[in-house]
N, C-alpha and C positions, 0 to 999 in steps of 0.2 A: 345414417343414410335414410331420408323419408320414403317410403315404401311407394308404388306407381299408384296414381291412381283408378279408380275400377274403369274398366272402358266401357263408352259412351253407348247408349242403346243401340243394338243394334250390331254392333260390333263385337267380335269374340277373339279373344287373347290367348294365343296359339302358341307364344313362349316367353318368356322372362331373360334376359342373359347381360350380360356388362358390351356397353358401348364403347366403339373407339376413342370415348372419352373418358372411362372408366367408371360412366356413372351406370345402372341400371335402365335397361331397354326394353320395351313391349313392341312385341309384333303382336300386329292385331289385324286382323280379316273381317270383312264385311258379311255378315254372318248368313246372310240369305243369298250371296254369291259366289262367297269365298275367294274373293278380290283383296287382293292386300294394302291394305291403307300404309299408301306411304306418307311416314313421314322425314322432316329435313335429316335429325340424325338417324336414322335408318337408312336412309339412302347414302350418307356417309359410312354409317358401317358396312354397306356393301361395299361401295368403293373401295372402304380399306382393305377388305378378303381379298380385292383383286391383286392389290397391291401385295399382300403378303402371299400371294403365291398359292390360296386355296380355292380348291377345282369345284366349280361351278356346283355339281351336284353335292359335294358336301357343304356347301353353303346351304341348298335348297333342304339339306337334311338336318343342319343347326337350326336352321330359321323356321323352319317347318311349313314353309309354303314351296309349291310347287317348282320345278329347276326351269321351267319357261318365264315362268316370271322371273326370277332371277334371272338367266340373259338376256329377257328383253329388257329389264330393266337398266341394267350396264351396258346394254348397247345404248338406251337412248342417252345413258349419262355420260358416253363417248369414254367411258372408262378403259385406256389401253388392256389387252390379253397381256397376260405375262406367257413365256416361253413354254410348252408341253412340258417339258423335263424336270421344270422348277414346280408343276402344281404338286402338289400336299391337301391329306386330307386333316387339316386341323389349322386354326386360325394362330396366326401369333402376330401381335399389333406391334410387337417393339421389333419384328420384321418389317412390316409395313411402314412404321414411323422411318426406320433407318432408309427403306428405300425411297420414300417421298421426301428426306432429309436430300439422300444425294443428286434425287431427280429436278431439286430447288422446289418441292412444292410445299404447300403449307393449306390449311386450311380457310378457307375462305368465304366472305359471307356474298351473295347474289347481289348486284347492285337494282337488278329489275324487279328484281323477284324477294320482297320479305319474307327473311328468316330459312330460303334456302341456302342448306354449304353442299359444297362442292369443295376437292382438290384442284390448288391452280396454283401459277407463279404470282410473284410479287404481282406483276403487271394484266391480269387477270381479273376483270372483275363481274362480269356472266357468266354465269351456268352453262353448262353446254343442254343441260335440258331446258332451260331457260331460252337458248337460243332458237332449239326447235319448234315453238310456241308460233299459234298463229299472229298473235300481237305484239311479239317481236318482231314478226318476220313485217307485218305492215310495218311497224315504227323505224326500222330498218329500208326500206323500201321509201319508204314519203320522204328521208332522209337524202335519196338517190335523184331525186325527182325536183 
């Protein structure tokens, strides 16, 4: 497995850990605001915590960025809450896969948006953060008119 590469000036690398895809993942933060650089699989590995049932702040303590940005982030990404009862503090993806298996979702690439994924069905091909975009909402809109 080729090791990450060093992150880009400016930016500082706040944890190292395996992605929903099982490859190796950087969080990294914008070092002079402490803003978290998302990126597309990061923002799928969040998705997936949702999905497997781990509670917001122990996501915000694996990733090691703050638990606000963590639910803002999954609220813009329209990522359904799982049930109180079911969160967990600890991640398991082959929970996650089985429930996005039975829920028909699958992993999916942004048709607006290069190189963003998102969880969706077969017939699903924008982002939900995608959608909330000022230039979708005009491209959507002119569309109306």
């Amino acid at each position: 497995m080729a090791p990450l590469p060093t992150p880009e000036a400016g930016m500082r690398r706040v944890r190292t850990l395996t992605g929903f895809d099982g490859l190796p993942l950087a969080v990294e933060v914008r070092a002079s605001r402490g803003q978290v650089a998302w990126t597309p699989r990061l923002e799928l590995y969040l998705a997936s915590t949702r999905w497997a049932g781990q509670h917001p702040r122990a996501v915000a303590r694996d990733l090691g960025i703050p638990f606000s940005a963590v639910v803002s982030r999954l609220h813009l990404m329209n990522v359904p809450p799982r049930p109180r009862e079911e969160l967990t503090d600890t991640y398991d993806p082959d929970l996650a896969r089985r429930r996005l298996h039975e829920a028909g979702m699958e992993v999916r690439q942004c048709h607006k948006h290069a190189g963003r994924l998102f969880f969706g069905n077969r017939w699903t091909y924008v982002a939900p953060l995608t959608k909330r975009s000022s230039g979708y909402q005009r491209e959507v809109s002119n569309l109306d008119h």
